[in-house]
Every structure is written in structure tokens, then in C-alpha cells.
GUPA-673927 format. One record per residue (C-alpha): x negated, y, z negated. Coordinates in steps of 0.2 Angstrom, whole numbers, padded with zeros to 4 digits. Example, Ala and Ser with C-alpha at 12.3 -4.5 7.8 and 13.67 -1.06 7.14 Angstrom:
residues 2
+-------+-------+-------+
!     x !     y !     z !
+-------+-------+-------+
! -0062 ! -0022 ! -0039 !
! -0068 ! -0005 ! -0036 !
+-------+-------+-------+
***
This chain:
residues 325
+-------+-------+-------+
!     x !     y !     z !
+-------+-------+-------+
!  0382 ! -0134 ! -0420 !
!  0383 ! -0118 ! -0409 !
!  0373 ! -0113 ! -0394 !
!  0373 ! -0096 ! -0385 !
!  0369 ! -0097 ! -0366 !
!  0364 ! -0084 ! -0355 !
!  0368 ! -0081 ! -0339 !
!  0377 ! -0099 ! -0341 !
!  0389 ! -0094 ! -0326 !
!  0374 ! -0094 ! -0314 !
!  0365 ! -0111 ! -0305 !
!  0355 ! -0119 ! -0317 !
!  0364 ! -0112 ! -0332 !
!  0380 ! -0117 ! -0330 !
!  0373 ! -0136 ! -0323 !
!  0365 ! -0135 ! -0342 !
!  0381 ! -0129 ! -0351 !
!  0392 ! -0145 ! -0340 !
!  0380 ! -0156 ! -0345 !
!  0382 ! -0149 ! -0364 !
!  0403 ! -0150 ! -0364 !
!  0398 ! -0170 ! -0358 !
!  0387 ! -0173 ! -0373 !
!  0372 ! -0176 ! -0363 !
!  0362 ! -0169 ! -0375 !
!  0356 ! -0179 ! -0391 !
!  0358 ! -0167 ! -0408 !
!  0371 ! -0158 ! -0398 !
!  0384 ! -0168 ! -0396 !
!  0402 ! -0159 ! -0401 !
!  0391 ! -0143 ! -0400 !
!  0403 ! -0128 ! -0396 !
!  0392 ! -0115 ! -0383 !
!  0393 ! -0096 ! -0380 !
!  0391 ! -0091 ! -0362 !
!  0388 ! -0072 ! -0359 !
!  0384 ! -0068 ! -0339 !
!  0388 ! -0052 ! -0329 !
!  0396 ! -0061 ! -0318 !
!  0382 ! -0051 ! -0305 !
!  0384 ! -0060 ! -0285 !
!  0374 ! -0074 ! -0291 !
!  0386 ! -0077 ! -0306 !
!  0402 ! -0088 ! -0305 !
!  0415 ! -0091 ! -0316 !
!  0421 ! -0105 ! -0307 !
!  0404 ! -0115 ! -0311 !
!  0412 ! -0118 ! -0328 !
!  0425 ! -0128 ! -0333 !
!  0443 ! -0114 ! -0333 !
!  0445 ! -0121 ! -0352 !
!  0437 ! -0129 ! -0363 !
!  0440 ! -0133 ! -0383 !
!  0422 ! -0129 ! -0385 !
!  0419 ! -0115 ! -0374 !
!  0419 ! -0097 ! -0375 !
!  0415 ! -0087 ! -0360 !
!  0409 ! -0069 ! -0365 !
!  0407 ! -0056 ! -0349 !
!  0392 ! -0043 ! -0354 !
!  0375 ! -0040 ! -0349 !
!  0360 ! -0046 ! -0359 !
!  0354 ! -0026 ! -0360 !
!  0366 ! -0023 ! -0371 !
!  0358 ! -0028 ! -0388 !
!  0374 ! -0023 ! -0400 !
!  0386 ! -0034 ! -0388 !
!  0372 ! -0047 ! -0393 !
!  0372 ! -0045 ! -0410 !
!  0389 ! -0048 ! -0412 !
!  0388 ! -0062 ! -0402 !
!  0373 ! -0072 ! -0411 !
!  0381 ! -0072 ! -0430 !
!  0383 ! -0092 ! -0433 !
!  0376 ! -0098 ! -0417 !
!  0359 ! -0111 ! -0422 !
!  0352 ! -0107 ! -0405 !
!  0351 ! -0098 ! -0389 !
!  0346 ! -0103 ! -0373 !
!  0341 ! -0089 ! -0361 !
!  0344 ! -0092 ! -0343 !
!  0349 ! -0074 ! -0339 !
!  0339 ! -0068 ! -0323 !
!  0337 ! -0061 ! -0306 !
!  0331 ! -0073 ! -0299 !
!  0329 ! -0070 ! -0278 !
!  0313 ! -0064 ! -0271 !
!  0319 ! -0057 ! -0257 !
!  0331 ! -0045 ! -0265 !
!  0315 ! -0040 ! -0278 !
!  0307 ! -0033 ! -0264 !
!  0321 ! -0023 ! -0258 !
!  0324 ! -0017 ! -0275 !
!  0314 ! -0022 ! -0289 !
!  0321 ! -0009 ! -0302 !
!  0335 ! -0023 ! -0306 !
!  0323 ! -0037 ! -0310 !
!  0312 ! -0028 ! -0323 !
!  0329 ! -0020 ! -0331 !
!  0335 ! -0038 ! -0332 !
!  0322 ! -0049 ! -0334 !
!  0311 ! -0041 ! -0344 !
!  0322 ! -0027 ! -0355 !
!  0335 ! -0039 ! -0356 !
!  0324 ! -0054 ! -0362 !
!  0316 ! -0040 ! -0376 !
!  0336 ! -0035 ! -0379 !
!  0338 ! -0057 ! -0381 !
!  0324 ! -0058 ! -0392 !
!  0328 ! -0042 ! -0403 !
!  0345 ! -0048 ! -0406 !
!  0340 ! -0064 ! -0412 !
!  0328 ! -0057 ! -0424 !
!  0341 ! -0046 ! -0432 !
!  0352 ! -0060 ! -0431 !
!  0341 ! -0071 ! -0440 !
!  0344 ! -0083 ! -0424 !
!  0334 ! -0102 ! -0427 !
!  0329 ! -0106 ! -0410 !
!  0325 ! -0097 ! -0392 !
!  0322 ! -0108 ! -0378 !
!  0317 ! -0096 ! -0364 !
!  0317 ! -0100 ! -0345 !
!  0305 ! -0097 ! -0334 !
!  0299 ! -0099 ! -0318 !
!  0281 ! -0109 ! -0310 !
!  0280 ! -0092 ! -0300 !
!  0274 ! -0083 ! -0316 !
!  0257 ! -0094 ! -0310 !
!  0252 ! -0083 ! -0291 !
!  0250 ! -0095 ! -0280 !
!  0237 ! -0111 ! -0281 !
!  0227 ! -0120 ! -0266 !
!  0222 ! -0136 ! -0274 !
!  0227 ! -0146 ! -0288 !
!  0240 ! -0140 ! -0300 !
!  0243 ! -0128 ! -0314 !
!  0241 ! -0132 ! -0334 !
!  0251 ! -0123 ! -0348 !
!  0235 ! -0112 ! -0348 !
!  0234 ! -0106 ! -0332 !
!  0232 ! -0086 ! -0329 !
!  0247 ! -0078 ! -0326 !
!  0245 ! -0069 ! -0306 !
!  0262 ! -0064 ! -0301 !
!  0262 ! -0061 ! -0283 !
!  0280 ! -0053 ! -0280 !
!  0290 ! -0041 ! -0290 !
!  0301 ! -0056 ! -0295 !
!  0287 ! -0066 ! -0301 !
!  0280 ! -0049 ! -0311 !
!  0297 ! -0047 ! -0321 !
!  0297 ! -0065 ! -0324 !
!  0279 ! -0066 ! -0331 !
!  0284 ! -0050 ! -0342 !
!  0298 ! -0057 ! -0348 !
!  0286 ! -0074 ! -0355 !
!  0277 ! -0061 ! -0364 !
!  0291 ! -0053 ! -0372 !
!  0295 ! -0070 ! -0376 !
!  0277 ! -0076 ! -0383 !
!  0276 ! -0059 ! -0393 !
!  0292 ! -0060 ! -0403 !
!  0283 ! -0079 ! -0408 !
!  0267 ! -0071 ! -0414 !
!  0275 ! -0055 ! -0419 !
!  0288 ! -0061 ! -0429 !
!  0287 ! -0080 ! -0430 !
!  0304 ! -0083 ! -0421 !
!  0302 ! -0101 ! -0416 !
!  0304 ! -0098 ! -0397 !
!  0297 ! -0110 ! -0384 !
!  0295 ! -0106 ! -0364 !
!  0298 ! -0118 ! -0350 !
!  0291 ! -0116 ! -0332 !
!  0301 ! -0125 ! -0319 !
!  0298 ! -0128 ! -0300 !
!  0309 ! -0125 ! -0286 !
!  0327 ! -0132 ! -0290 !
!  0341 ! -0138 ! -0278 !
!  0356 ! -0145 ! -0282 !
!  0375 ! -0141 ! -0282 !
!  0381 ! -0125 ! -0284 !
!  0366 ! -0116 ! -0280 !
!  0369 ! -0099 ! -0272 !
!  0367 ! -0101 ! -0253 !
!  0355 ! -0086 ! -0253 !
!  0339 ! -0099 ! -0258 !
!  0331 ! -0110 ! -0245 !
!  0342 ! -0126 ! -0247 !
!  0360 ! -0123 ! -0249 !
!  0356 ! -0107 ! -0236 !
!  0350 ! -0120 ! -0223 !
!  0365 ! -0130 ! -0227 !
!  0378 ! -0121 ! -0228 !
!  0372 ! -0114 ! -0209 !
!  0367 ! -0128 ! -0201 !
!  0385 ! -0135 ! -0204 !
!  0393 ! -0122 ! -0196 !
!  0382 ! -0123 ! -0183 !
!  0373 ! -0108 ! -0187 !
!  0355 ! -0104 ! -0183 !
!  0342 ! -0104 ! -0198 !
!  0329 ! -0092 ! -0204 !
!  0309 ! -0101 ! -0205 !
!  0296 ! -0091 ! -0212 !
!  0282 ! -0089 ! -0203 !
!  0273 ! -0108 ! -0197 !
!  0283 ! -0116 ! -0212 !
!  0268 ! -0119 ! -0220 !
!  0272 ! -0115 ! -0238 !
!  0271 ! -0130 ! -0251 !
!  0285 ! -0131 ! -0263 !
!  0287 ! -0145 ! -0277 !
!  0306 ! -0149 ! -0279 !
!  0316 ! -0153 ! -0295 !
!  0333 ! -0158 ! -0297 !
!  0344 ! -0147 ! -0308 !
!  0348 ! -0159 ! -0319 !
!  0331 ! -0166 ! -0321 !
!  0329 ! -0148 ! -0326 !
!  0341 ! -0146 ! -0338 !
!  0337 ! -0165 ! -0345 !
!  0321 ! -0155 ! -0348 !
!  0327 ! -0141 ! -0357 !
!  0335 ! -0150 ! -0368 !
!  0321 ! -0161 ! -0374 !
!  0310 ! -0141 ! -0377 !
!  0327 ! -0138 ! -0387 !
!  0328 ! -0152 ! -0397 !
!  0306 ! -0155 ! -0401 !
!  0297 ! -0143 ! -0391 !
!  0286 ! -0132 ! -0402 !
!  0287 ! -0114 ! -0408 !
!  0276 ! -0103 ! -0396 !
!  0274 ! -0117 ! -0385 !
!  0275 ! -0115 ! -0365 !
!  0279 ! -0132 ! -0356 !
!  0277 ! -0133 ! -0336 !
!  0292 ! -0144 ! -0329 !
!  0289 ! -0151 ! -0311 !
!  0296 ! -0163 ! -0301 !
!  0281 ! -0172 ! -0291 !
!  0290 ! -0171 ! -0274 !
!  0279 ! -0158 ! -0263 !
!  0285 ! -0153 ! -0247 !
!  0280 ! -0140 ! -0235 !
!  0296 ! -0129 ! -0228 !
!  0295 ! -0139 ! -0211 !
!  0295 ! -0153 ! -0222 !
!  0312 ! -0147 ! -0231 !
!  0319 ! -0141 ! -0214 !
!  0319 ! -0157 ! -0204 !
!  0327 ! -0166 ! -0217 !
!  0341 ! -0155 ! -0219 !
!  0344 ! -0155 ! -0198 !
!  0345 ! -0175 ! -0201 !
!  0355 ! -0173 ! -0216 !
!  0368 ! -0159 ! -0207 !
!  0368 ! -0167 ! -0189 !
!  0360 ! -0153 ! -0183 !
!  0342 ! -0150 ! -0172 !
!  0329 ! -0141 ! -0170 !
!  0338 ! -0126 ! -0157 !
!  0346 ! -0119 ! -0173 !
!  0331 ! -0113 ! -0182 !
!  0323 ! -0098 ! -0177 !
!  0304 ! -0094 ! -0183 !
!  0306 ! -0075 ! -0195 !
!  0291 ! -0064 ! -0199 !
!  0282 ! -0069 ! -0215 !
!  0289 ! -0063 ! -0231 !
!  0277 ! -0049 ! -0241 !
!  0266 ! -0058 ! -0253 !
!  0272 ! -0075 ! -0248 !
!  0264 ! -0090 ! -0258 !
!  0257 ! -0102 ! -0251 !
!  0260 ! -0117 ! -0263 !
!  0266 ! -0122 ! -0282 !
!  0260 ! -0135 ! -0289 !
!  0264 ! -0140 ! -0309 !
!  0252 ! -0149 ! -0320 !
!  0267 ! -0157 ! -0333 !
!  0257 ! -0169 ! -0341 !
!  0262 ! -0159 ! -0357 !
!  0281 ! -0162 ! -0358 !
!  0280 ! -0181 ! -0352 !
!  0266 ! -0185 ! -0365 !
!  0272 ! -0174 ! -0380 !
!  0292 ! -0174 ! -0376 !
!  0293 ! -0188 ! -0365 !
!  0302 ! -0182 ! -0350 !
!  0299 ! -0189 ! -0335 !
!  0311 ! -0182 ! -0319 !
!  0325 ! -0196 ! -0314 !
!  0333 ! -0191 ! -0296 !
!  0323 ! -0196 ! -0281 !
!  0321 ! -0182 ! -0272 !
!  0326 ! -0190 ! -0256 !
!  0343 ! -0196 ! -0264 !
!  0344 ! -0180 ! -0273 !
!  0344 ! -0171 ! -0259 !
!  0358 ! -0181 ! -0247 !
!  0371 ! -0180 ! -0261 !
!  0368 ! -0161 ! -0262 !
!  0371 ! -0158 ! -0242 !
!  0385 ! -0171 ! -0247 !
!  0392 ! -0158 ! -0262 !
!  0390 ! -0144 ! -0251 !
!  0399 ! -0152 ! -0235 !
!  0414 ! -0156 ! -0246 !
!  0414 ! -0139 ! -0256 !
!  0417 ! -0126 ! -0242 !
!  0429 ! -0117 ! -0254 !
!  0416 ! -0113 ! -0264 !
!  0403 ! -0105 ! -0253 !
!  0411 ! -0099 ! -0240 !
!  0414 ! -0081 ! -0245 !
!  0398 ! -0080 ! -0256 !
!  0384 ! -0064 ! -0254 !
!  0370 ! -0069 ! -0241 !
!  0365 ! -0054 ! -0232 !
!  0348 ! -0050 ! -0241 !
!  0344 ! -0071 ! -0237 !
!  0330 ! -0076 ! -0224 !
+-------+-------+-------+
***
């Protein structure tokens, strides 16, 4: 067996190809795995192991369609993590996330039909959804992207969901919410705050700190993944939450308790443009039909992440932050 991973150098790829080399993943055990990344600011080679008898580590950009096709030949599957991901910056400059998320998901998807690729698994983001004030999003749900990352994104699920009914590849779409964990860039909210409050730095809080956010550990994530890999069905969509709701105040005064930090080290920040208010996932779907259910407490989750970040300074210290709030 052989897996192509995109962007498998970035956060939550690279969490899924570790887990993979480990043989964490039923079906796949022994499976060798592909991983093309840019290597952009947000990709790291060092996320990955430096060798590995099943690993190939391939430098290139997901745009470039021929670099695919003569990548995808004998692989049974890809995984597509490949993405801008921050809002912030897709504001700023949004020119990058369409290019990549959306051209380069239609170049992902192209190269696989030619190639006769089996099996897409597409990731995506609960963003794609707007922004919800009660209750919680199905599968179903209207697509109402409220930021330029969310519009690539969205686009991108469409590429996706086209080249299903289109062409019959048997591709299938997940939806995650936020996730923390180790080896997140410190630009997002979590390893930011850490990574700042441990140095004794002042940290950015949007406006009141009002916005709801429902948390998922990486590897809950990827544990996730892998079931829509292994049984989720062509043209499908599958939402993948975490159940753990909490407002940004909420996420900041744990993190002071967590760091040994306090309240003089945050400073309040305008609002971000087009700010949503709160994410909520319906994932009834995946537990009933794939039986996933998310493992990590979020609590615990979340003190062994300050924990891996405290003893990994190397790691982040010299990382890109200057677009972060």
C-alpha cells in the first residue's frame, strides 16, 4: 500500500503522516507515504521524521499538475492537506489562498483522474459554514464563507465534490473544527498565546473575546481521517468536531494558568474583519456511520500541549509570526 500526502510537512499533515509510519491506521499498516509540501513558512521539514524506510519526502507545489502526475503512478490513495490556512494573512493577501487552495485542489484532483488514482480524501475546514448563532451545523448546511480563507476553502469542497459527480472519482470531504496540538505554527491562537506568554510577552485578544470556538485535538483529527479513509463514502462530506466549546476568554485564561502568567500580559486588539462569532459542528454522521468518537479531554489535551511547547523552544523560536494577532 502507498499513500500520497499533501502538505504533510505542515500541522495536521504531518501529525497524520507520524501517526501513519506508527501503524495507527487499520488497512495501512507497513503503508509507505509520499509527502509533497512547499515547505511555505507554515511548512516544516523537521515535523517529519529525517529518515524513514517508508517515507519519501517530495518538495513541490500542488499547482504543478505534471510534478503530480509523476508522483501519483502506484500510489492507492491521496490525502489532501495542502493549504493556506491563516485568516489573518488571507486578508492581507488573498491572491495566495485561491492560487493554493482552490487551483491547487482542481491540479490534486486532475492529476488523480489522469492517474487513475482510487481514493481522495480532501480536508477541510468547519469555516466553509459562515458563522452559526445557535445549534450546530449538519453535512447539509449552506456554504457562507465569511473571509477570504473560508471562500478558497469552500471552493476548494467544490472542486472536490465536482470531480465526484463529474467523473466518479471516489473522493470524500471532511470538515474539522479548530485544532491545537503540538507543532502548530505559533501564528493561531494557541501555540501564539503560549509560545508569548512563556517568554513573558503581552498577548493579542480580539475584541471582548467573545467568539465561540469548538476544540479538537490533532490526533482525534487524524484518528478521524483515517476512519473517511478506510469507510467514508464516495462524495460524501463528514463534519468532525470535538464537543469542547469555548469562548476565546475562555481559551485565554486557561492558558495564563497553564503558562504562570496573568491577566497584565494580554492586551485587548481591534476586532478582526468579518470575525465569526461562533462554530458549532453537528457530527452525529461520522460517530454513527464511521464510529468515531474524539478521545483527548480537552482539558488534558491542552496542558500537555503548553507542556510540549515549554520543552520545545528549539522548535519555535525562530518561526514567522508577524501577520499574527
Amino acid at each position: 500500500m502507498k499513500l500520497l500526502v499533501t502538505g504533510g510537512a505542515g500541522f495536521i499533515g504531518s501529525h497524520f503522516v507520524r501517526m501513519l509510519l506508527d501503524d495507527r491506521f487499520t488497512g495501512w499498516e507497513g503503508a509507505r507515504v509520499t509527502v509533497l509540501d512547499k515547505l511555505t513558512y507554515a511548512g516544516n521539514r523537521a515535523n517529519l521524521p529525517a529518515t524513514h524506510p517508508r517515507l519519501d519526502f517530495v518538495r513541490g507545489d500542488i499547482c504543478d499538475t505534471d510534478l503530480l502526475c509523476d508522483l501519483l503512478p502506484g500510489h492507492d490513495a491521496v490525502v489532501h492537506f495542502a493549504a493556506e490556512s491563516h485568516v489573518d494573512r488571507s486578508i492581507s493577501g488573498p491572491a495566495d489562498f485561491f492560487r493554493t487552495n482552490v487551483l491547487g485542489t482542481q491540479s490534486v484532483m486532475e492529476a488523480a483522474l489522469r492517474c487513475g488514482t482510487e481514493r481522495v480524501v480532501h480536508v477541510s475546514t468547519d469555516e466553509v459554514y459562515g458563522s452559526i448563532e445557535d445549534g450546530a451545523w449538519t453535512e447539509d448546511w449552506p456554504l457562507l464563507p465569511n473571509t477570504p480563507y473560508a471562500a478558497s476553502k469552500a471552493g476548494s469542497d467544490l472542486v472536490a465534490r465536482s470531480y465526484w459527480r463529474t467523473h466518479g472519482i471516489d473522493v470524500s470531504i471532511t470538515r474539522c473544527s479548530n485544532n491545537y496540538g503540538p507543532y502548530q505554527h505559533p501564528e493561531k491562537l494557541i501555540p501564539l498565546f503560549v509560545t508569548h506568554l512563556l517568554q513573558g510577552q503581552s498577548v493579542p485578544l480580539y475584541g471582548k473575546g467573545h467568539n465561540v470556538r469548538e476544540w479538537l485535538h490533532v490526533e482525534d483529527h487524524c484518528r478521524a481521517i483515517g476512519l473517511v479513509l478506510n469507510k467514508g463514502g464516495a462524495g460524501e462530506t463528514y463534519n468532525v468536531g470535538g464537543g469542547n466549546e469555548r469562548t476565546n476568554l475562555d481559551i485565554t485564561q486557561a492558558l495564563i494558568d497553564l503558562c504562570g502568567a496573568d491577566w497584565s500580559q494580554v492586551r485587548r486588539v481591534p476586532d478582526r474583519k468579518g470575525h465569526d462569532l461562533r462554530y458549532a459542528l453537528d457530527d452525529s454522521k461520522i460517530r454513527q456511520e464511521l464510529g468515531y468518537a474524539p478521545r483527548i479531554a480537552f482539558d488534558q489535551g491542552l496542558a500537555d500541549t503548553v507542556a510540549w511547547y515549554r520543552d520545545n523552544t528549539d522548535w519555535w523560536q525562530h518561526t514567522d509570526t508577524r501577520v499574527s494577532r
